[in-house]
Backbone as CSV, one residue per row, in Angstrom:
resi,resn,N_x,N_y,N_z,CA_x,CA_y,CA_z,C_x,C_y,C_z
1,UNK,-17.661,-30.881,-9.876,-18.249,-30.272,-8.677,-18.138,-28.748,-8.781
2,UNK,-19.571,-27.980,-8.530,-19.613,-26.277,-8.392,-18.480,-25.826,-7.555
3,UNK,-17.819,-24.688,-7.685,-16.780,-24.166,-6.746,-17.388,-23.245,-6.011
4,UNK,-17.291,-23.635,-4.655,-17.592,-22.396,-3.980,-16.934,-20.952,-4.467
5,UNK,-17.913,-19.920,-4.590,-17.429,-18.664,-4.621,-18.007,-17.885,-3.360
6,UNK,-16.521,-17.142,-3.169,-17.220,-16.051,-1.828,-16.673,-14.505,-2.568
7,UNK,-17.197,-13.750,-2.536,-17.477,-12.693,-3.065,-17.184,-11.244,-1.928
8,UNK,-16.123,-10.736,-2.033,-15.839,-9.621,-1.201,-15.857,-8.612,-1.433
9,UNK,-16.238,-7.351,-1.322,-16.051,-6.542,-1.455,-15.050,-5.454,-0.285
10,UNK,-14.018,-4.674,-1.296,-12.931,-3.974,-0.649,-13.208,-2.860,0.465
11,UNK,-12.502,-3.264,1.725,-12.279,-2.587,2.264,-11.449,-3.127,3.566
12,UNK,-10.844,-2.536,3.761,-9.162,-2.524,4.922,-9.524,-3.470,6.165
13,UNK,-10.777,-2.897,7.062,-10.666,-3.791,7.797,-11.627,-4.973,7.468
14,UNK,-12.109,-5.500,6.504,-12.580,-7.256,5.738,-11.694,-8.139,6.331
15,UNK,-11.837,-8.754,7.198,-11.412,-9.702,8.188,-10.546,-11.099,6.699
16,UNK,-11.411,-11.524,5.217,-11.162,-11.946,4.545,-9.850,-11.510,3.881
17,UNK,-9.793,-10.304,3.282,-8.636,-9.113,3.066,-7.858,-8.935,3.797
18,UNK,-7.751,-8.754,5.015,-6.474,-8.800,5.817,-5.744,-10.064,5.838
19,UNK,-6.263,-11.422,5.781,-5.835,-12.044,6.058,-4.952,-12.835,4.134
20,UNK,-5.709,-11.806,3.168,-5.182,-12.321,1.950,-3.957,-11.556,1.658
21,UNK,-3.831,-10.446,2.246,-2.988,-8.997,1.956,-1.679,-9.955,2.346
22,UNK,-2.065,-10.377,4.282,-0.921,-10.794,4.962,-0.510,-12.189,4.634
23,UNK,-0.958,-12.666,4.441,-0.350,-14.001,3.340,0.347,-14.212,2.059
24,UNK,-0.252,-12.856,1.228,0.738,-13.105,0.224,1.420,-11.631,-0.239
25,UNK,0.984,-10.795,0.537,1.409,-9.114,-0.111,2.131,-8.682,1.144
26,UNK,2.377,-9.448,2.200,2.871,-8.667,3.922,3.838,-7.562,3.337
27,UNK,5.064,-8.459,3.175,5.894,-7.252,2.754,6.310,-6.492,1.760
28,UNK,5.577,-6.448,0.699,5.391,-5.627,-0.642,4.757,-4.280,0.118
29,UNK,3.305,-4.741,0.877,2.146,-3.528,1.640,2.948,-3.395,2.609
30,UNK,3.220,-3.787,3.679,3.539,-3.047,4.611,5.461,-3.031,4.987
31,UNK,6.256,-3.202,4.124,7.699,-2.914,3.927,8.176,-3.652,5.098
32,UNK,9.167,-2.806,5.779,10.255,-4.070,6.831,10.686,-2.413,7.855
33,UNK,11.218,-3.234,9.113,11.340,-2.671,10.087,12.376,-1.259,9.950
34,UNK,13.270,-2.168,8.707,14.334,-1.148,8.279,14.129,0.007,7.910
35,UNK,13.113,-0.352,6.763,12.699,0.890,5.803,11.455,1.689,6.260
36,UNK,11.017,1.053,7.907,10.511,2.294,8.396,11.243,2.976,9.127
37,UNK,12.494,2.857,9.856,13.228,3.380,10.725,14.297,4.462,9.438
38,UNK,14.299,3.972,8.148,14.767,5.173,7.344,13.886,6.301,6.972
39,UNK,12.691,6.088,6.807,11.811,6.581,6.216,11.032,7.335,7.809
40,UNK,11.382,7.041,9.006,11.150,7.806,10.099,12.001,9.189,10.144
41,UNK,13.741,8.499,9.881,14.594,9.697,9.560,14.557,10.499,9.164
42,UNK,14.036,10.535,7.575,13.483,11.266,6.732,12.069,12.551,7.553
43,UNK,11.009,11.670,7.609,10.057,12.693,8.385,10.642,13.601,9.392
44,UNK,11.336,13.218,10.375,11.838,13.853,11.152,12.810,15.195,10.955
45,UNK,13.980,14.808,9.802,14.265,15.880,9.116,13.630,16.916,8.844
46,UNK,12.391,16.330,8.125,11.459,17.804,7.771,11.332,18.412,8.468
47,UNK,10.534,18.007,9.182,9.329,17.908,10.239,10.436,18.626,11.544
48,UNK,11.537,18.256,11.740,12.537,18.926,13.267,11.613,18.626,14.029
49,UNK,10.950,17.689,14.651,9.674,17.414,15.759,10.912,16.929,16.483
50,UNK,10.719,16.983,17.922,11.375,15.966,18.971,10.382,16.176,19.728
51,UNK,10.838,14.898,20.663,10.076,14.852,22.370,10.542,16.286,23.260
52,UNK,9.278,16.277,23.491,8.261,15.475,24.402,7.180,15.245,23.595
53,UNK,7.211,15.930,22.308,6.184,16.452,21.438,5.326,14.786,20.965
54,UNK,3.996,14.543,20.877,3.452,13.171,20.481,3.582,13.185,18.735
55,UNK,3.421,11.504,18.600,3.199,11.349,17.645,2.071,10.620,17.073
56,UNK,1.173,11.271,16.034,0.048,10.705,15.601,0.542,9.472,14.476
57,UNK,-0.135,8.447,14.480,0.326,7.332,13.346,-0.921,7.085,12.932
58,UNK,-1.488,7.568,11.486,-2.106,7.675,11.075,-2.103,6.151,9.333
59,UNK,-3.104,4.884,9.805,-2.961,3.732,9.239,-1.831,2.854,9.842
60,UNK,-1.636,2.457,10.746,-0.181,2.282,11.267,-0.082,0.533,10.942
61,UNK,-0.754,-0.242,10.287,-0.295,-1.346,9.551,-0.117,-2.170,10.958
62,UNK,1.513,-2.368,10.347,1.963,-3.851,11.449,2.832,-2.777,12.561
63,UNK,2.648,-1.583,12.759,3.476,-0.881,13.659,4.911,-0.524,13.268
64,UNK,5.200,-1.091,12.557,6.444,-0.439,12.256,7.031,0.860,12.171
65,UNK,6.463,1.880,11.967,7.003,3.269,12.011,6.557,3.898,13.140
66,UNK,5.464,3.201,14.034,5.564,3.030,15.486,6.383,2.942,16.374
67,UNK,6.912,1.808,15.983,8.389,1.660,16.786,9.377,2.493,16.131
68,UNK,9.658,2.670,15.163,10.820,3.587,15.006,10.403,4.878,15.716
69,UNK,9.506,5.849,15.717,9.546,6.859,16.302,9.258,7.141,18.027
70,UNK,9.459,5.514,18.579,9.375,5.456,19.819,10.606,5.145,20.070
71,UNK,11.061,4.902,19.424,12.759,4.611,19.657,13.779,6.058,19.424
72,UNK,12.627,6.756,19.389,13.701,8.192,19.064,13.080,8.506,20.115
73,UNK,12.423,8.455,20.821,11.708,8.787,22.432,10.355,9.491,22.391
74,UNK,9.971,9.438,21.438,8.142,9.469,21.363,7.246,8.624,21.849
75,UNK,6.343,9.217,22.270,4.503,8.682,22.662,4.225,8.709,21.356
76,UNK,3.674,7.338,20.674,2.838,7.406,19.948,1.316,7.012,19.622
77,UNK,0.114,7.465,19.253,-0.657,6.860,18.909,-0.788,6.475,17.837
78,UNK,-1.019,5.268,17.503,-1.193,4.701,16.589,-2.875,4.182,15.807
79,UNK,-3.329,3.803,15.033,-4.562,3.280,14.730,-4.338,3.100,13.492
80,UNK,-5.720,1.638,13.123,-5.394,1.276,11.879,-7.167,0.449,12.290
81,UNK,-7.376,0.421,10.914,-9.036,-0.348,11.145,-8.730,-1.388,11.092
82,UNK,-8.267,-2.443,10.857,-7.709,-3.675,10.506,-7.514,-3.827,11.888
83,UNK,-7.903,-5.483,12.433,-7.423,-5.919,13.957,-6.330,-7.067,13.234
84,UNK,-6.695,-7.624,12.584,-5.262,-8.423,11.910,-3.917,-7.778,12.062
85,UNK,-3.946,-6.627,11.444,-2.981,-5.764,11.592,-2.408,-5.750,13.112
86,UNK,-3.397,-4.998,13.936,-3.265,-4.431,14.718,-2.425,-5.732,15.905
87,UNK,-2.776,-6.615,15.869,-2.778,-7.946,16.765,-1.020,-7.816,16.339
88,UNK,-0.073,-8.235,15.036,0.871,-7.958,14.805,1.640,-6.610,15.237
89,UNK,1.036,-5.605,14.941,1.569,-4.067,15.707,1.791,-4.365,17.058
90,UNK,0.931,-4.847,18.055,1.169,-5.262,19.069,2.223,-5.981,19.735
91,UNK,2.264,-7.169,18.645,3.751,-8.360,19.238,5.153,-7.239,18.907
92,UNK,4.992,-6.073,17.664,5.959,-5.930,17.230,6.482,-4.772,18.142
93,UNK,5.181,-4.049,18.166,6.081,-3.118,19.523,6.008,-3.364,20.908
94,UNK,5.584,-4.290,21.435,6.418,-5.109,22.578,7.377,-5.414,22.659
95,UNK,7.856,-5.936,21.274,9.282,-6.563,21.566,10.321,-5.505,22.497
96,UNK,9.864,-4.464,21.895,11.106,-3.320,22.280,10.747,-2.212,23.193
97,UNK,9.146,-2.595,24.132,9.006,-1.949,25.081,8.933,-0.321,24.001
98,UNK,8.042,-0.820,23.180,7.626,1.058,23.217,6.490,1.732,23.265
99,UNK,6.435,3.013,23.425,5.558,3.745,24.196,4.349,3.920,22.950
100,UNK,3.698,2.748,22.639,3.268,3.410,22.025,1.258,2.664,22.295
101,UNK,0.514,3.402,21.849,-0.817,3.288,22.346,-1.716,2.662,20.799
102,UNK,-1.927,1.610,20.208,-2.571,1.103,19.579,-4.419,1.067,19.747
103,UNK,-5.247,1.600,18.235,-6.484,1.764,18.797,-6.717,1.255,17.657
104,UNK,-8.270,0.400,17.499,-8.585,0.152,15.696,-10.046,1.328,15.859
105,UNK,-9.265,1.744,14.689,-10.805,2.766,14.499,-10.174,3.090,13.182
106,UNK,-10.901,4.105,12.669,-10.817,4.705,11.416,-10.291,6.444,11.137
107,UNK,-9.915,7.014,10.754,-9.893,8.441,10.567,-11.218,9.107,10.725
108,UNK,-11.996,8.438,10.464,-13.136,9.431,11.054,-13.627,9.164,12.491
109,UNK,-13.028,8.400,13.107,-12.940,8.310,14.426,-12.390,9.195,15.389
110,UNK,-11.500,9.966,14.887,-10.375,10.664,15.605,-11.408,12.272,16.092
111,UNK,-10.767,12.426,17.219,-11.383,13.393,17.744,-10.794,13.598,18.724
112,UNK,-9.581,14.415,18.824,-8.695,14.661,19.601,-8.112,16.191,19.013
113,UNK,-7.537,17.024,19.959,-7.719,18.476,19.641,-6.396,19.318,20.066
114,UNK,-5.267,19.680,19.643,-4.820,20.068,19.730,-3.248,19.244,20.741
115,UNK,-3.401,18.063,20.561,-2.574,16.873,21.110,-1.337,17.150,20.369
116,UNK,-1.481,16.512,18.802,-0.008,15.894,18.039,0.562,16.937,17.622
117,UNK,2.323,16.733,17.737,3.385,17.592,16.718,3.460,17.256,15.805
118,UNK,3.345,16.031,15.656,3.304,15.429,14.209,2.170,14.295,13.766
119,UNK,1.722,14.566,12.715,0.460,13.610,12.005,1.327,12.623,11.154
120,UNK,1.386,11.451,10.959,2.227,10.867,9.838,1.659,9.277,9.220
121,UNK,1.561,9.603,7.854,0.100,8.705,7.326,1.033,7.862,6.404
122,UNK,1.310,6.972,6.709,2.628,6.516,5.666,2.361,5.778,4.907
123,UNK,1.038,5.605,4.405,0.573,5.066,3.437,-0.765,5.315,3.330
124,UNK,-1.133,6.568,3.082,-2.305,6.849,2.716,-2.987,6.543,1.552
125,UNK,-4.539,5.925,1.961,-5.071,5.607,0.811,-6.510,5.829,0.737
126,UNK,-6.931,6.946,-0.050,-8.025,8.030,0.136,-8.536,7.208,-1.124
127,UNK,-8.682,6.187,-1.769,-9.809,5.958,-2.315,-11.360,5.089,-2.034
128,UNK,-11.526,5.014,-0.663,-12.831,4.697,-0.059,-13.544,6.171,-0.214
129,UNK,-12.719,6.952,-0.535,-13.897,8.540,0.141,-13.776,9.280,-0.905
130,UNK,-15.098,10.000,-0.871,-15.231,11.289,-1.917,-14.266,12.663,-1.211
131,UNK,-14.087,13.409,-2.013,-13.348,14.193,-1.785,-13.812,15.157,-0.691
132,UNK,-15.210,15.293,-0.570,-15.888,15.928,1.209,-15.613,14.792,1.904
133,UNK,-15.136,13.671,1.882,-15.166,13.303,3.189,-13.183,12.825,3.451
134,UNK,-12.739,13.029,1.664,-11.230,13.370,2.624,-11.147,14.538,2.626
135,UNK,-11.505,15.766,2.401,-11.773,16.725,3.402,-11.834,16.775,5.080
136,UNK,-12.818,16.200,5.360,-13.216,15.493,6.774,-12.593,14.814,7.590
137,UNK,-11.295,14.110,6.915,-10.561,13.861,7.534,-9.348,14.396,7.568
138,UNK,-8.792,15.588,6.670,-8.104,16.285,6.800,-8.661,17.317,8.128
139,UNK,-9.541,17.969,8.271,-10.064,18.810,9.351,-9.789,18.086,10.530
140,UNK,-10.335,16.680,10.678,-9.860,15.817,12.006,-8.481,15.943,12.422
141,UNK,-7.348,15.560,11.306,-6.155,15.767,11.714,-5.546,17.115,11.734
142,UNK,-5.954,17.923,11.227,-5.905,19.245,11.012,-5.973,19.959,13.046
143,UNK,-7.184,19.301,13.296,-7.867,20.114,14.743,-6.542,19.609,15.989
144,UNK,-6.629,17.827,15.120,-5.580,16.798,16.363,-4.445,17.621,16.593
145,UNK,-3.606,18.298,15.826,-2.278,19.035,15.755,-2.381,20.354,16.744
146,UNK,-1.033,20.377,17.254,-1.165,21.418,18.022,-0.535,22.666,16.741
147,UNK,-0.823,24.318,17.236,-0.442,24.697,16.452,1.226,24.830,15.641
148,UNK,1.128,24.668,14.320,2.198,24.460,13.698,2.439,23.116,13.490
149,UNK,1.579,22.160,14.235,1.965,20.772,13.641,2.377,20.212,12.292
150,UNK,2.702,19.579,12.291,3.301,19.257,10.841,1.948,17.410,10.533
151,UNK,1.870,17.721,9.241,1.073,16.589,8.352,1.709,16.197,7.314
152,UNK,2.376,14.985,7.352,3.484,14.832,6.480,2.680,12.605,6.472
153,UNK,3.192,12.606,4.609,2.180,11.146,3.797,2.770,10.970,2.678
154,UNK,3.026,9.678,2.725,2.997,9.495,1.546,2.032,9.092,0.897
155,UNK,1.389,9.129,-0.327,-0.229,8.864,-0.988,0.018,7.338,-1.654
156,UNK,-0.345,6.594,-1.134,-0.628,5.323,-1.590,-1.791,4.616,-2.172
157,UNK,-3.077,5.433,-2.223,-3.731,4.996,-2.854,-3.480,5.074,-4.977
158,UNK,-4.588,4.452,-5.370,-4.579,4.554,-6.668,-4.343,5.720,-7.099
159,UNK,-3.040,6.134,-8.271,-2.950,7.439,-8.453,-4.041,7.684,-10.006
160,UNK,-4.092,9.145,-10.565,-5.167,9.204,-10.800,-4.239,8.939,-12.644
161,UNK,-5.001,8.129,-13.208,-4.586,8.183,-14.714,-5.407,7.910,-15.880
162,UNK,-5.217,8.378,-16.672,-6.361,8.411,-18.088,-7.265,6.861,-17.837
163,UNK,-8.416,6.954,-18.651,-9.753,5.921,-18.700,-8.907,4.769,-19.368
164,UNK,-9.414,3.360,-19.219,-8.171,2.207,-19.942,-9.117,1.051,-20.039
165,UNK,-8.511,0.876,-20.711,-9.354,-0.600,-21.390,-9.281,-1.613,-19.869
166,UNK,-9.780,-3.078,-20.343,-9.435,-3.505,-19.316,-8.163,-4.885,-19.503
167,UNK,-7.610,-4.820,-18.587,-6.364,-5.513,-18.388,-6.647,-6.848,-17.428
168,UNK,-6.093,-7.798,-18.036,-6.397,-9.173,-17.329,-4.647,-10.248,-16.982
169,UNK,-4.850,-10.947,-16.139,-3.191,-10.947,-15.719,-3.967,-12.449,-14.741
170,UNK,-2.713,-13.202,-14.762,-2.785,-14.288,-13.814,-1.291,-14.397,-13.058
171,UNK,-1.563,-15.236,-11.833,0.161,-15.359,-11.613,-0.204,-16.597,-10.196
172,UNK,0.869,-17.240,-10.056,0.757,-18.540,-9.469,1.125,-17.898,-7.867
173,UNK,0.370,-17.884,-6.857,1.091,-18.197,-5.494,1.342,-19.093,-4.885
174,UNK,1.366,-19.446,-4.074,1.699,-20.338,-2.474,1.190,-22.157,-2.630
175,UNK,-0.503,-20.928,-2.683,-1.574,-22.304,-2.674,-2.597,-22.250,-3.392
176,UNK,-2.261,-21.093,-4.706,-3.493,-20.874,-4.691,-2.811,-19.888,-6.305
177,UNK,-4.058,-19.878,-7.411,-3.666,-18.686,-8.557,-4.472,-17.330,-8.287
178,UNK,-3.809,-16.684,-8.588,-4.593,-15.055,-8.805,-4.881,-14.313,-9.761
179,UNK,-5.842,-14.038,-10.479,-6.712,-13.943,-11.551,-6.923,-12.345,-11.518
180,UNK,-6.418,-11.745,-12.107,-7.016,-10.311,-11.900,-7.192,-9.443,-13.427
181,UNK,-7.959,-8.742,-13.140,-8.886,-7.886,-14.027,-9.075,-6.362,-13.640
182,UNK,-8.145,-5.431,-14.365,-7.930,-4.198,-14.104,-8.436,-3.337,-14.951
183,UNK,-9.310,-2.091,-14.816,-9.255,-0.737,-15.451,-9.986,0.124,-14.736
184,UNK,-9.996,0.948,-15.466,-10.317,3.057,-15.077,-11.042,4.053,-15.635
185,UNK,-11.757,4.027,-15.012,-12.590,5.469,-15.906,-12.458,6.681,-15.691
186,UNK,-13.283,7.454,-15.984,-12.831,8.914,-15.728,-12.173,9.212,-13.987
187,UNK,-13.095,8.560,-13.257,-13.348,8.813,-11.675,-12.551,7.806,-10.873
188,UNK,-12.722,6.483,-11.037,-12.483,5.384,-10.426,-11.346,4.204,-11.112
189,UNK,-10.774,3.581,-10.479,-10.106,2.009,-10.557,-10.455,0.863,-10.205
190,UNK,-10.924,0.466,-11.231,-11.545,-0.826,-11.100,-10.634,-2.131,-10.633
191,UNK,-10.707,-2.843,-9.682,-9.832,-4.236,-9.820,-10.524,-5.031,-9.194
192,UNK,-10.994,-6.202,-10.427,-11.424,-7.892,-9.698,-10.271,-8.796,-9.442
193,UNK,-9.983,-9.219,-8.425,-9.011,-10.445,-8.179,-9.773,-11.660,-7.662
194,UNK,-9.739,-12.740,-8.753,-10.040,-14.224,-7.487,-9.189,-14.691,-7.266
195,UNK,-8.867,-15.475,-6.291,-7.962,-16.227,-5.802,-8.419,-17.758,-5.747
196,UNK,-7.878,-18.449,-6.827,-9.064,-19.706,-7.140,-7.615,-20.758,-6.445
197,UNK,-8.273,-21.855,-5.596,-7.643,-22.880,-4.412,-8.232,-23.850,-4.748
198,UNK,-7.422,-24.801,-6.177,-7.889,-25.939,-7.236,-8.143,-27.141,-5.956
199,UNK,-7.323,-27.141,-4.942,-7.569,-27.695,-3.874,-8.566,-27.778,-2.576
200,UNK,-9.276,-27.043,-2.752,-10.435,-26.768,-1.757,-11.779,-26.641,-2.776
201,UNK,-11.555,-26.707,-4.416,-12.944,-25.880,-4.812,-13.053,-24.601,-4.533
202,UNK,-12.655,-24.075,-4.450,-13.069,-22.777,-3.481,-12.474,-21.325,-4.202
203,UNK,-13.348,-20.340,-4.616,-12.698,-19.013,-5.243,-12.640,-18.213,-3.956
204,UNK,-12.016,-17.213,-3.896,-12.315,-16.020,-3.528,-12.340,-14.812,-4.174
205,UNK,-13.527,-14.106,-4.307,-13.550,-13.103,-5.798,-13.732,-11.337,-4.989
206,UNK,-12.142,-10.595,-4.629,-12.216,-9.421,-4.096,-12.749,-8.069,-5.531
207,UNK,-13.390,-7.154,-4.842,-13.969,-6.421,-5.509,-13.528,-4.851,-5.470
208,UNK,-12.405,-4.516,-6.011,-12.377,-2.801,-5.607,-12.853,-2.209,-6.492
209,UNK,-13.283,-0.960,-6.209,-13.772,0.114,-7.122,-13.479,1.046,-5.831
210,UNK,-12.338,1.880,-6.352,-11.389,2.883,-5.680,-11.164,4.113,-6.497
211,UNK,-11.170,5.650,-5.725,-11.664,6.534,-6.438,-9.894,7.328,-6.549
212,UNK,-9.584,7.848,-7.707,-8.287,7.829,-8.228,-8.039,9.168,-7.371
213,UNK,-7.182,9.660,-7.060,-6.358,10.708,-6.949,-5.036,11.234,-7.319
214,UNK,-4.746,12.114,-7.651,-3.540,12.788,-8.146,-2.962,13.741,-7.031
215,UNK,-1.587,14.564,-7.323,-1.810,15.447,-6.530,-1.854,16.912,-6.682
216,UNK,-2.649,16.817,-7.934,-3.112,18.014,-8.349,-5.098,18.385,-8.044
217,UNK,-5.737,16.546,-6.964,-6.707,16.717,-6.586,-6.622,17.029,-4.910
218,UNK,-4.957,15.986,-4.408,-5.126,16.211,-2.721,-4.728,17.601,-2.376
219,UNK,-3.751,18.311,-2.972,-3.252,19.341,-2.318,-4.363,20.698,-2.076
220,UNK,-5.160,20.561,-2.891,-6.123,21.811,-2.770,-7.333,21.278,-1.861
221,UNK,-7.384,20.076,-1.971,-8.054,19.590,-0.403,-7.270,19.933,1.110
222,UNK,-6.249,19.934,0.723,-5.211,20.022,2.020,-5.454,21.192,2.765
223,UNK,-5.188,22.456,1.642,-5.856,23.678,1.562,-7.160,24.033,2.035
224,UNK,-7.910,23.856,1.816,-9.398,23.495,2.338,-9.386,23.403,3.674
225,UNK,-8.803,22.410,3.917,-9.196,21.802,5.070,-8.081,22.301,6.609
226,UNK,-7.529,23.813,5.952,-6.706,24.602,6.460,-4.895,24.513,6.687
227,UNK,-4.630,23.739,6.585,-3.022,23.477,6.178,-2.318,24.681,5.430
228,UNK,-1.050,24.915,6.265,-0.385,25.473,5.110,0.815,25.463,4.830
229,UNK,1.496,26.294,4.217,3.417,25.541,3.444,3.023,23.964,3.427
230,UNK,2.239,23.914,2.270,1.961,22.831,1.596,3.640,22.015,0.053
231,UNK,3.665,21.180,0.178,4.775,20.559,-0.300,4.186,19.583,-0.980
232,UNK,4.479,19.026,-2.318,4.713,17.753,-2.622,6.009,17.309,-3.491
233,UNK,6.215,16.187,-3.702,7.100,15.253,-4.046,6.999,14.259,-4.705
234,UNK,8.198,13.651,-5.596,7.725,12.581,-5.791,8.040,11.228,-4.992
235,UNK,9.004,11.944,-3.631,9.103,10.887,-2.441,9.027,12.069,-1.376
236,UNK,9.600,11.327,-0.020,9.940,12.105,0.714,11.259,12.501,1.180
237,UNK,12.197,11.920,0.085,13.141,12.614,-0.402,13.693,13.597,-1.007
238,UNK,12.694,13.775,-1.830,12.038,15.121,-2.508,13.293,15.443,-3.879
239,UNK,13.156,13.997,-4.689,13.919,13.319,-5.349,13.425,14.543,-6.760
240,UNK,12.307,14.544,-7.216,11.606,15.430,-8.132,10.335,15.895,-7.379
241,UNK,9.496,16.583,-8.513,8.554,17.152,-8.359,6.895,16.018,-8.823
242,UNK,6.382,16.200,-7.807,5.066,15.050,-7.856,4.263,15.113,-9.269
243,UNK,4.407,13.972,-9.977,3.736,13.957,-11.710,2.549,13.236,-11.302
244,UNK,1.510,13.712,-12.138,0.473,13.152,-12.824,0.459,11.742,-13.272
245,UNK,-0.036,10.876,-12.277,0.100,9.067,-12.815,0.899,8.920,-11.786
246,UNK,1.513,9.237,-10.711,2.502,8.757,-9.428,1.999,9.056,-8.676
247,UNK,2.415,7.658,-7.766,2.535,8.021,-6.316,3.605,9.409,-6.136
248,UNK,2.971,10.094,-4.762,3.742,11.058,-4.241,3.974,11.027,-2.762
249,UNK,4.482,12.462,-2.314,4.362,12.370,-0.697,4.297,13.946,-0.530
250,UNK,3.039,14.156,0.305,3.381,15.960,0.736,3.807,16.188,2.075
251,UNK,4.048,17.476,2.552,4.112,17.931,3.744,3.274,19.447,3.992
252,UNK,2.961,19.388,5.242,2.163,20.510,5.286,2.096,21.121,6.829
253,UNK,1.251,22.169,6.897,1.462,22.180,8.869,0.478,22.954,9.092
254,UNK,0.274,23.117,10.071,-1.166,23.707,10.550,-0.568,25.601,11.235
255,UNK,-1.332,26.125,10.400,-0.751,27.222,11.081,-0.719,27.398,12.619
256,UNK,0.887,28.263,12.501,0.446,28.532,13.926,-0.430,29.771,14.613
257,UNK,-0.429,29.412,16.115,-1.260,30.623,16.588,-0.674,32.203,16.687
């Protein structure tokens, strides 16, 4: 018998994708309550923000670094395109009664002006967009900040590394195998994953083609898009200095007036 194939193509809020991420990647992608309430610490250090001052949550997942910075006595807004997500953000910051305001939209949604002390993107992942349009959304968060705000991320998308053959890999989950097929060209990262369910017939065949960054491409966007005492890292620990082929994390702030 033919196997059904359904055929996806990548992007965050794919109602199909959210629901494959949170089934078998929850806490690899979006970490644990703990290690956002450390990794809140951390920002805050930099950053010296306190209340009354708001906080922008920029991709905010399952809420988790939501609640930690409402538990230090912040307003936060939060948003994430994903309603999967968002439906979880919800139960999670209820539990603890916090102040915080959940919206699904996108970064280019935002249009708010001179509101946040702090912008904080804790898993940014700029490979849906050409570099004018993360531009574009640097200016959005750029305007959202009051002056001197602070813009502080870690970069989670694909980091940027030499052209590569292609790489093929299987591995057993739950209910199901995962089939994947990786490489890179000058510009982009290629990755096919199916998720073939010997039990239903049934593939599911996700499609990324994600555009690489380094941070020798975001920081002079950052720049651009007016930021300044620009920082990077290779955490936000600021353990070393951000290499070529890594994830990183910068900080930055909007001048003041």
């Amino acid at each position: 018998m033919k196997s059904e194939i359904i055929e996806v193509d990548w992007s965050w809020d794919q109602p199909i994708i959210q629901d494959i991420l949170l089934k078998y990647y929850r806490d690899w992608l979006f970490v644990t309550q703990g290690i956002a309430d450390n990794m809140v610490e951390r920002v805050l250090s930099i950053s010296q923000v306190q209340p009354p001052d708001e906080i922008l949550d920029i991709g905010c997942g399952l809420g988790y670094h939501a609640t930690a910075f409402a538990q230090k006595g912040f307003r936060v807004f939060s948003f994430d395109p994903g309603d999967r997500y968002l439906e979880i953000a919800q139960r999670n910051t209820a539990i603890v009664r916090a102040d915080v305001t959940l919206c699904q939209m996108k970064c280019a949604d935002l249009n708010e002006s001179e509101r946040f002390g702090l912008a904080w993107a804790g898993s940014y992942c700029p490979g849906q967009l050409s570099p004018s349009g993360v531009i574009q959304d640097f200016r959005r968060i750029n305007k959202s900040l009051k002056p001197g705000g602070w813009f502080i991320s870690n970069v989670a998308g694909k980091p940027k590394i030499p052209p590569s053959e292609k790489v093929r890999n299987w591995r057993q989950l739950s209910d199901c195998f995962a089939l994947t097929e990786k490489w890179a060209d000058e510009k982009y990262f290629h990755e096919h994953c199916r998720f073939v369910y010997p039990q239903t017939n049934k593939v599911i065949k996700l499609i990324e083609v994600e555009r690489m960054y380094g941070v020798e491409e975001i920081l002079p966007l950052l720049e651009e898009a007016g930021f300044k005492d620009i920082s990077a890292s290779s955490n936000l620990k600021g353990d070393g200095p951000a290499q070529a082929g890594n994830h990183f994390a910068f900080w930055c702030r909007k001048p003041k007036a």
